[in-house]
C-alpha positions in Angstrom: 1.5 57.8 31.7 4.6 58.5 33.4 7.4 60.1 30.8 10.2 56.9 29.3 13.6 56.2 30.3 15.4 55.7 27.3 18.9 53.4 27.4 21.6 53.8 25.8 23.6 50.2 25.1 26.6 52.3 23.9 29.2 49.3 22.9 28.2 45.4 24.2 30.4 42.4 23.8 29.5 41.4 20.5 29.8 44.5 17.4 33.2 45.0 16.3 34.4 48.5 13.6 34.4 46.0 11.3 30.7 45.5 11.3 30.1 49.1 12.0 32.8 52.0 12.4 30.6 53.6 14.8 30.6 51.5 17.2 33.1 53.4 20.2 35.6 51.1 21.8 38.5 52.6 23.3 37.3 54.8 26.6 37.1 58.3 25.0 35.1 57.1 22.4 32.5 55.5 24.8 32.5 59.1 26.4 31.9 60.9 23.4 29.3 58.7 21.6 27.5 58.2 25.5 27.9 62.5 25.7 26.0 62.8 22.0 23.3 60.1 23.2 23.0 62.2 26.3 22.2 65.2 23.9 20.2 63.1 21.9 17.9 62.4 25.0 19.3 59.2 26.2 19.1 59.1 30.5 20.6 55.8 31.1 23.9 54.4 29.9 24.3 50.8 29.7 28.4 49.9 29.7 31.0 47.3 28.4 34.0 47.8 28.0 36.8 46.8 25.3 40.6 45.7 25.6 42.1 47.3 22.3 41.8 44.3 20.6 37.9 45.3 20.6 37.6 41.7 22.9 35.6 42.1 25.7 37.1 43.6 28.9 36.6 43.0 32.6 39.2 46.2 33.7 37.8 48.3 36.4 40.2 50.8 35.1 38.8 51.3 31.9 35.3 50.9 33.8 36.5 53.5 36.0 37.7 55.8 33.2 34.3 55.9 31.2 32.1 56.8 34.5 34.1 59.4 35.3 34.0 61.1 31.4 30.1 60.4 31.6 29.8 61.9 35.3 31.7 65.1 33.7 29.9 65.3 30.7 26.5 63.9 31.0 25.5 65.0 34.5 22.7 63.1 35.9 22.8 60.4 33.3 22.4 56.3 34.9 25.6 54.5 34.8 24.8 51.2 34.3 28.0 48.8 34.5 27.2 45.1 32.7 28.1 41.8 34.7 27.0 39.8 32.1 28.6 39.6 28.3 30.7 37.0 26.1 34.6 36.2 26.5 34.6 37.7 29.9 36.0 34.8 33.1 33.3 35.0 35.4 34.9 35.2 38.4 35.7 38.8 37.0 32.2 40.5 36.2 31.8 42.0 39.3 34.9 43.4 39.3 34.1 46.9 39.1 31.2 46.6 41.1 33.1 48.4 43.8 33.3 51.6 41.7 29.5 51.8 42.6 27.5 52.8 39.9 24.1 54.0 40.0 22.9 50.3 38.5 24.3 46.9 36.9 22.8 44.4 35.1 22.6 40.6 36.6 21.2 37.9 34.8 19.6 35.1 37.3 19.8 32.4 35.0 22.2 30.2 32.4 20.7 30.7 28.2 21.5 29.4 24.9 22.9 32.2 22.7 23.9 31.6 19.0 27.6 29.9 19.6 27.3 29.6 23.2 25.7 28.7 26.6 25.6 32.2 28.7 26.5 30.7 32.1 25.0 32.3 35.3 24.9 29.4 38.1 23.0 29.9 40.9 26.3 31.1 42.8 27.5 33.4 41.1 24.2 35.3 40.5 24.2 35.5 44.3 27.8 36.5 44.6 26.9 39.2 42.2 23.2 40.2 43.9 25.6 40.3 47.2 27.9 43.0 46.0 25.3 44.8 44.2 23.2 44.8 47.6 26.4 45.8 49.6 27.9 48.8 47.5 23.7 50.4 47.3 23.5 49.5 43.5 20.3 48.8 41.8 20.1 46.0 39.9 18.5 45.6 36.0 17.4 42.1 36.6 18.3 40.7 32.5 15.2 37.9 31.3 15.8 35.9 28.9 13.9 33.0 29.9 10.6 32.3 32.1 12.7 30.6 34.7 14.3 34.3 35.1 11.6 35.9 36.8 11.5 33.1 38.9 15.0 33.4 40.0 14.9 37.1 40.8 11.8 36.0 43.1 13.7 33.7 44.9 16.4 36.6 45.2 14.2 38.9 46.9 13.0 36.3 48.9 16.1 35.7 50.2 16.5 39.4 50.5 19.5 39.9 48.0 17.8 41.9 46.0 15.1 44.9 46.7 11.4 44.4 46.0 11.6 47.3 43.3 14.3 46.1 40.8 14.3 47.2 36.9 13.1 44.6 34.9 14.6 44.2 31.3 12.9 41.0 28.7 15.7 40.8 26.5 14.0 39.3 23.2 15.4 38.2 19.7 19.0 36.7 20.8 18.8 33.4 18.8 18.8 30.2 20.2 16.9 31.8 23.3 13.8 33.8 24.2 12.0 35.0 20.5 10.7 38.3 19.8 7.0 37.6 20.1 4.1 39.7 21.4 2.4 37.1 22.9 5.6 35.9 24.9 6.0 39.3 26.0 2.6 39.4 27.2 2.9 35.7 29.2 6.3 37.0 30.8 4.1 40.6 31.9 1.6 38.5 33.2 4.0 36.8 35.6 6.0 40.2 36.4 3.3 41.4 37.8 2.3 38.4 39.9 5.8 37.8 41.2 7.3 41.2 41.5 4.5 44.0 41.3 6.9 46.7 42.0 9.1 45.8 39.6 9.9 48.5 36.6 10.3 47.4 33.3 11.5 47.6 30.1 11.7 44.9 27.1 15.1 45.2 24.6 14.9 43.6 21.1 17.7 42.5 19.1 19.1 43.9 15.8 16.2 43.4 13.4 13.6 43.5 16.6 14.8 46.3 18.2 12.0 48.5 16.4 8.9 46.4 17.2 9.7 45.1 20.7 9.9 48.9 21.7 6.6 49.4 20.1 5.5 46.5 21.9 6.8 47.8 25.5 5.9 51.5 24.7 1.6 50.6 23.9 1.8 48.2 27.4 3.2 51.3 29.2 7.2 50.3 30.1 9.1 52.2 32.1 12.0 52.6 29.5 13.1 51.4 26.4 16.7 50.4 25.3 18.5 51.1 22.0 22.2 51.6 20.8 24.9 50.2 19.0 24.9 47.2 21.3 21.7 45.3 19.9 21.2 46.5 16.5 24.2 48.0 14.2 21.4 49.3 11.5 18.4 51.9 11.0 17.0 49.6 8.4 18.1 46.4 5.7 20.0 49.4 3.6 22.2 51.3 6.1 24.3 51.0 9.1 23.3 53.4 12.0 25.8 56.6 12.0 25.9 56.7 15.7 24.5 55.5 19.3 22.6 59.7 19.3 21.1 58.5 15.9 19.6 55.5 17.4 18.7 56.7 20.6 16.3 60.0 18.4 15.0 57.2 16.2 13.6 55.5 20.0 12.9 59.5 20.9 10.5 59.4 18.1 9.0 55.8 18.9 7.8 57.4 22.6 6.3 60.5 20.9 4.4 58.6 18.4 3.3 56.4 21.4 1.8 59.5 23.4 4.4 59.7 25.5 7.6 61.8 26.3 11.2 61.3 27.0 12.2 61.3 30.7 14.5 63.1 32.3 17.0 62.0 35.0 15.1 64.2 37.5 11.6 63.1 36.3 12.3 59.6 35.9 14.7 57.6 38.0 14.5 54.2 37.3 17.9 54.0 39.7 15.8 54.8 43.2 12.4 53.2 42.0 10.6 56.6 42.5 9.2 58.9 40.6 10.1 62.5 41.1 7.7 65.5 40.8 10.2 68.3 38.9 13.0 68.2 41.7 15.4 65.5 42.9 17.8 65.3 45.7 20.9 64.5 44.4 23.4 63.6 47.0 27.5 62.8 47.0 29.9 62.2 49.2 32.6 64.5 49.4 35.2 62.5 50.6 35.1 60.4 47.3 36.9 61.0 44.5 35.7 62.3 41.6 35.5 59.0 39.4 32.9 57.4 41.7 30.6 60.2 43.1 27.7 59.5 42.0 23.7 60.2 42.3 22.1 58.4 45.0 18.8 58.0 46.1 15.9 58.5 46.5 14.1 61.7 44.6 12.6 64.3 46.6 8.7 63.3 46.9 8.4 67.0 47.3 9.5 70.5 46.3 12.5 71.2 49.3 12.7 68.3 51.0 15.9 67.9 52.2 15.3 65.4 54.7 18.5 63.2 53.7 20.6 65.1 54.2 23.4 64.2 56.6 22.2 60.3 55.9 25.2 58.2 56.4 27.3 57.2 53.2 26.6 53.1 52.2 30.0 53.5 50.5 32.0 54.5 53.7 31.4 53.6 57.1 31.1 57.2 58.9 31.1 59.5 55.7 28.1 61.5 55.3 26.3 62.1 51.9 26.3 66.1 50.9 22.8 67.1 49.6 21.3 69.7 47.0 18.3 70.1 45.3 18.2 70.4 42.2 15.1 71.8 39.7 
C-alpha cells in the first residue's frame, strides 16, 4: 500500500487554553507547534486562525503570517487554509483564498453541530469551489453527511472542482454524522461510485479520533488527521502535551497498520499523484516569500523536468522556476 499522509489540525475553531494550554493560538505559536508536528512526521497542516481573544479569525494577515513561518520552517509540508469553522461571517471564509495555499477545505453541504447549524448554501460552496478552482488550490472536500458526496458530484459535474479531490468523512461531531464502522463503510461504497479518483481520509472527533483512524488505516486511506483541533486528550486521564505528541501517537497507528508515514515527496495528496522518490517542486520567483509555494504535479520519473517554464496560474505571464528535488 501506498505510505499515509498524516494531518496535522494544529488549532480549529472550537479548543480554547482553558481546556488545554497546548493548544497554540497567537501566530508564532501555530508555527512552532506546526514546526514540532513537522518533526514529529506530520506532512499536511490543516489551519485556523485566532483573534487574541482565542475567537475564531477570518484575517488573511494572520493567515498570511502562519504560511509563511511554516514555508520557512517546515519546507515541503501542505498548507491547508480552513473555509469552514464556528463564529466566522461567511462572506469572509475565503478571504485568504488569494494567498494560494497548496489546499483548503470546503464543505458542500449545511450540518447540525452541537449548538449550531453549520451553514454552507449551495452559493457559497460554489463561490468558494470558484476561487479555489481559480487561484490552482486543491480542495479537501469536508463530509459530514451522505448528501455531501453528492454535492461534490454535482461540483465536478459542473466542473468547479477537479475529478481527483481529497476526500475527508468527518465522524463523531454530535448532532451529525456518528462514528460508526458501518457508516463509514456505506459512505466508501458511494465514494467510489461517485468520485473514483477521489483520495481519502476519515477524521474522528475527540474520543473517536483513535478508532476512526484504525478504521481508515485497515480500508487503506490515503491519510489520516489528528491534532489539537479534534481531540484535546491521549486518553480519559490526561490532556495531550502537544499537536507532535498527537501526530507520533497517529505515527504509531500507521506502523501498527503495516504501513509507513509519507513524505511530502512520496505522498502528495496536493497534485493527486503519487511520486516515485523525486518531485518537481516549482515557485514563482516574482512572488513574495509569504505565498511561494509547492505546485504541481510530482515528477512521474527520476529528471523530468518537463514543467519547467509552465506559465504561473497565480500571475498572468509569470513563469514557474523548477528543481528537482530527491
Amino acid at each position: 500500500m501506498n505510505p499515509v499522509v498524516v494531518a496535522v489540525a494544529i488549532t480549529g475553531s472550537v479548543p480554547r487554553k482553558k481546556d488545554n494550554p497546548a493548544v497554540p493560538i497567537s501566530p508564532s505559536e501555530q508555527i512552532e507547534s506546526t514546526q514540532q508536528a513537522f518533526e514529529a512526521g506530520a506532512t499536511l497542516a490543516h489551519i485556523h486562525v485566532r483573534n487574541d481573544d482565542e475567537t475564531p479569525s477570518s484575517d488573511p494577515e494572520r493567515f498570511a503570517l502562519v504560511q509563511e513561518g511554516i514555508r520557512k520552517h517546515c519546507p515541503g509540508m501542505i498548507v491547508q487554509f480552513s473555509t469552514g469553522g464556528r463564529g466566522r461571517d461567511p462572506s469572509a471564509r475565503g478571504s485568504s483564498l488569494y494567498l494560494r495555499p497548496d489546499m483548503a477545505s470546503l464543505s458542500t453541504g449545511s450540518v447540525n453541530f452541537p449548538t449550531i447549524v453549520y451553514e454552507n448554501s449551495a452559493a457559497l460552496v460554489e463561490t468558494l469551489a470558484t476561487s479555489m478552482k481559480e487561484g490552482g488550490i486543491r480542495p479537501e472536500i469536508e463530509i459530514f453527511d451522505l448528501s455531501h458526496l453528492h454535492g461534490a458530484r454535482r461540483l465536478i459535474e459542473a466542473g468547479l472542482i477537479d475529478p481527483r479531490p481529497h476526500v475527508q468523512f468527518v465522524m463523531g461531531v454530535k448532532n451529525a454524522m456518528p462514528a460508526d464502522e458501518h457508516v463509514l463503510d456505506i459512505l466508501l461504497g458511494e465514494l467510489r461510485r461517485l468520485i473514483p479518483k477521489a483520495t481519502w481520509t476519515a477524521a474522528g472527533i475527540g474520543r473517536h479520533q483513535a478508532e476512526v483512524m484504525g478504521w481508515a488505516l485497515a480500508r487503506g486511506a490515503d491519510a489520516v488527521r489528528t491534532g489539537l483541533e479534534d481531540n484535546i486528550r491521549v486518553d480519559k486521564t490526561r490532556l495531550a502535551a502537544s499537536n507532535a505528541e498527537l501526530v507520533t501517537i497517529a505515527g504509531e497507528a500507521v506502523a501498527r497498520h503495516g504501513r509507513r508515514v509519507a513524505t511530502a515527496v512520496e505522498r502528495d495528496p496536493c497534485s493527486g499523484s503519487r511520486g516515485r522518490g523525486y518531485c518537481l517542486r516549482l515557485t514563482c520567483s516574482r512572488l513574495p516569500s509569504a505565498i511561494r509555494r509547492p505546485a504541481f504535479p510530482c515528477a512521474e520519473s527520476p529528471g523530468k523536468t518537463s514543467a519547467t517554464g509552465a506559465i504561473c496560474a497565480c500571475r498572468a505571464g509569470d513563469v514557474w522556476n523548477a528543481v528537482l528535488e530527491d
